[in-house]
N, C-alpha and C positions, 0 to 999 in steps of 0.2 A: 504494500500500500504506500508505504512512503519513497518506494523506489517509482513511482507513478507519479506520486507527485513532482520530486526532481524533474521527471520527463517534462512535465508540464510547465512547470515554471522554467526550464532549458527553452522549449518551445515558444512558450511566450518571449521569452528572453529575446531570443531570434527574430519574431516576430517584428517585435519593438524595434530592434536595431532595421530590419531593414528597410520600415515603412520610417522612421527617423532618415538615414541614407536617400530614402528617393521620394520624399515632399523637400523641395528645398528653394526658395525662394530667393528671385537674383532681379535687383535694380540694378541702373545704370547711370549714376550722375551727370552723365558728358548729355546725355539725350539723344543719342543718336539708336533708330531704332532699324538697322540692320536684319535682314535674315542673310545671317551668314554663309547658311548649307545654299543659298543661291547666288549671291554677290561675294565674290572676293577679293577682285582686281579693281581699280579704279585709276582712270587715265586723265592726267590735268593737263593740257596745254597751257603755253606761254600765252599772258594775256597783254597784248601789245598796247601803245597809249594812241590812241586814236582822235583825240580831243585838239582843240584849237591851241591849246596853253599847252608844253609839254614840259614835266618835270624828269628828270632820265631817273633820279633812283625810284621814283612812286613804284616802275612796274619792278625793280628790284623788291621792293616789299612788299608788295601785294604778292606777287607769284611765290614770294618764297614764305609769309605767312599761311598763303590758300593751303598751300602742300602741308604745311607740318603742321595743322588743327586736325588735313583730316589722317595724317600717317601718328599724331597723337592720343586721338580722341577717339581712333574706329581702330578694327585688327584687319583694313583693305590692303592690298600690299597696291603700290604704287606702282604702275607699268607705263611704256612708250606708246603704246596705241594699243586701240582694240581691249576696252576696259569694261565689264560688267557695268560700269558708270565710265560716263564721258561729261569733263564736265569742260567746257574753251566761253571764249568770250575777248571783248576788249575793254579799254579802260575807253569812255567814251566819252567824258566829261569830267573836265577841271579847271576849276571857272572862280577868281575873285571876283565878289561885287558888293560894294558902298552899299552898307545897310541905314548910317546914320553921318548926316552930315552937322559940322558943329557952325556956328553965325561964319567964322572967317572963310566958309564954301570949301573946306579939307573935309576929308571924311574922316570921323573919328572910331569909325566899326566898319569892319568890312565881314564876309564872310568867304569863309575857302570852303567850296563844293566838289563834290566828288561822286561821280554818278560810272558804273560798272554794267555791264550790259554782260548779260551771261546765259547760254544755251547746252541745258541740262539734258542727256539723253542717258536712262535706265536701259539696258538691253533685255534686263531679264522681266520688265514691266513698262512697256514704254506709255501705256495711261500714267506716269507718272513724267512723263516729258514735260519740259518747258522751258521759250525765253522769255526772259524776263529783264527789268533794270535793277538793279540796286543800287540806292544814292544818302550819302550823309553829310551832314557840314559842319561846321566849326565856324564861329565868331570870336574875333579877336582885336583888342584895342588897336587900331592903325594909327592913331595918332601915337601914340608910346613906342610902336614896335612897328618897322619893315616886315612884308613878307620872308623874305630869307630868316630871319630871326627868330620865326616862331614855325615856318614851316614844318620842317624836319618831327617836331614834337606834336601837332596838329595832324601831319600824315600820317603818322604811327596811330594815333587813336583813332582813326576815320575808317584805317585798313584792317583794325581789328574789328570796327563796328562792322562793315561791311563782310566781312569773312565767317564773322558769326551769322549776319543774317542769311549770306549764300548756303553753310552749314546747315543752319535750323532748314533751312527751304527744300535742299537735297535729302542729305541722309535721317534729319530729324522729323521730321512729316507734322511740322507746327505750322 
């Protein structure tokens, strides 16, 4: 009788562990919501500047941010073409413009804008294609500060807003 029990409480024992083993529940902080067993590749083109105004390092940072949120954030491995995801585009607008003028007719605000133009192609679901724009901007005292001066630190924040939003729009489905 008490060798029945053991069995039983063995069994259950068992039992326990392996319904514990296989309920397990997995979030994702980055947000990106992947089906892995069907995407694994994803291929990013250089996105060249196409805009009136042209700054040479903007598509330095832009391309090299785009690439390492998603070779950070996702387990896509990054390829030369032919990607489960295709994601190219150009930088299509970068544009100062005089948001507030002070009595002596200078302008004392201006605003640096930044508009991305981008054509998103899924292979393995192309109901999720799309192009679209993506655009941000930055205001900054002009009368205190040249463009060159605040540049460089206004383009770094513009390129993260935008790369997030490309991000959230592709792999995150926000």
């Amino acid at each position: 009788m008490v060798w029945i029990k053991n069995i039983y409480r063995s069994l259950a024992l068992i039992v326990l562990l392996v319904l514990v083993n296989s309920c397990s529940i997995s979030y994702k902080f980055n947000g990106a919501s992947i089906n892995y067993d069907k995407v694994k590749t994803i291929t990013i083109e250089t996105f060249p500047i196409r805009s009136a105004y042209v700054y040479p390092p903007l598509a330095t940072v832009f391309n090299d941010d785009l690439q390492t949120i998603y070779m950070t954030q996702t387990r896509l491995q990054l390829v030369p073409r032919n990607g489960d995801l295709n994601i190219s585009g150009e930088i299509v607008g970068y544009e100062v413009l005089n948001q507030a003028v002070k009595a002596d007719g200078y302008a004392s605000e201006a605003q640096l804008k930044l508009t991305v133009n981008v054509r998103f192609v899924n292979n393995t679901n192309h109901a999720e294609d799309f192009e679209r724009q993506f655009s941000t901007f930055r205001n900054y005292d002009s009368s205190k500060y040249q463009l060159p001066a605040v540049q460089d630190d206004l383009i770094s924040e513009m390129v993260d807003e935008i790369v997030d939003q490309i991000f959230n729009a592709t792999v995150a489905n926000w």
